[in-house]
C-alpha distance (Angstrom), angle and dihedral (degrees) to the residues before:
residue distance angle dihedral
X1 . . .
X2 4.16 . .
X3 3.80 115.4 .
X4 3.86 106.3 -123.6
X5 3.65 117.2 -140.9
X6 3.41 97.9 -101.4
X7 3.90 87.6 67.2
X8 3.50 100.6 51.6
X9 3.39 86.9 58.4
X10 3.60 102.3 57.1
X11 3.74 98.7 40.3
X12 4.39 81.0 54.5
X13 4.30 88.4 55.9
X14 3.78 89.5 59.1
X15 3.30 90.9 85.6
X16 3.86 130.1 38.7
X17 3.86 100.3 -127.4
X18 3.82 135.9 146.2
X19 3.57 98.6 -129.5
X20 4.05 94.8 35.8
X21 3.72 81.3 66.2
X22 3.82 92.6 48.3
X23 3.53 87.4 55.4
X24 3.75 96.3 52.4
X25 3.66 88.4 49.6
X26 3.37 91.9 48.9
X27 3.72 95.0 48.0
X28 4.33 93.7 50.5
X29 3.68 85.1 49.9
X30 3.90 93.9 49.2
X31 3.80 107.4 51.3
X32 3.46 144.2 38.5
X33 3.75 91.8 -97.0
X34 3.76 110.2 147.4
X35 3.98 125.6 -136.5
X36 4.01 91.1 -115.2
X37 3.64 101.3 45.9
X38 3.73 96.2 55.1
X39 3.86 82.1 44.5
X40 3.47 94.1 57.6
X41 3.93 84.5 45.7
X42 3.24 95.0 63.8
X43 3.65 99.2 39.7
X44 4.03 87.8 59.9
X45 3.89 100.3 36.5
X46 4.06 109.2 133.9
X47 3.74 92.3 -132.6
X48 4.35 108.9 -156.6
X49 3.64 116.8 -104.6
X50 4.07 83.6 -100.2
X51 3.62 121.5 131.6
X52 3.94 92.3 -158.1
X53 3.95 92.8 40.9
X54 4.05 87.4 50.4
X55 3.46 97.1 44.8
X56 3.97 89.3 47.5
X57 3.67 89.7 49.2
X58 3.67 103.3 49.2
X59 4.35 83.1 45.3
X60 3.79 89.5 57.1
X61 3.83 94.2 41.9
X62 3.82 93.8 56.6
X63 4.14 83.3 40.0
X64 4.01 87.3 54.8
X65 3.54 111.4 38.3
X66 3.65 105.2 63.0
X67 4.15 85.1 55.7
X68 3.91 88.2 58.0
């Protein structure tokens, strides 16, 4: 099974790092990707029982969605 973009992406927000976020620039930039699929991504992302991998999560969602 192939990752799709969309996937790469979301396992890069679980953790609040500098060049995580590269990446997921990189990656939107890259592909055909559109604005509402990655939205509806994110909206249905099974997020780890985790409080640090939550918290990072939700910080790189409201880093990421007013660039889309």
């Amino acid at each position: 099974m192939i990752a799709a973009t969309e996937d790469l992406i979301l396992t890069k927000m679980m953790r609040v790092d500098p060049q995580d976020r590269e990446d997921i620039t990189f990656l939107i930039g890259q592909t055909d990707l559109s604005k509402e699929r990655l939205r509806e991504a994110l909206d249905a992302a099974v997020i780890p029982e985790v409080s640090e991998i939550k918290e990072a999560f939700e910080r790189n969602k409201t880093w990421l969605i007013p660039q889309l």
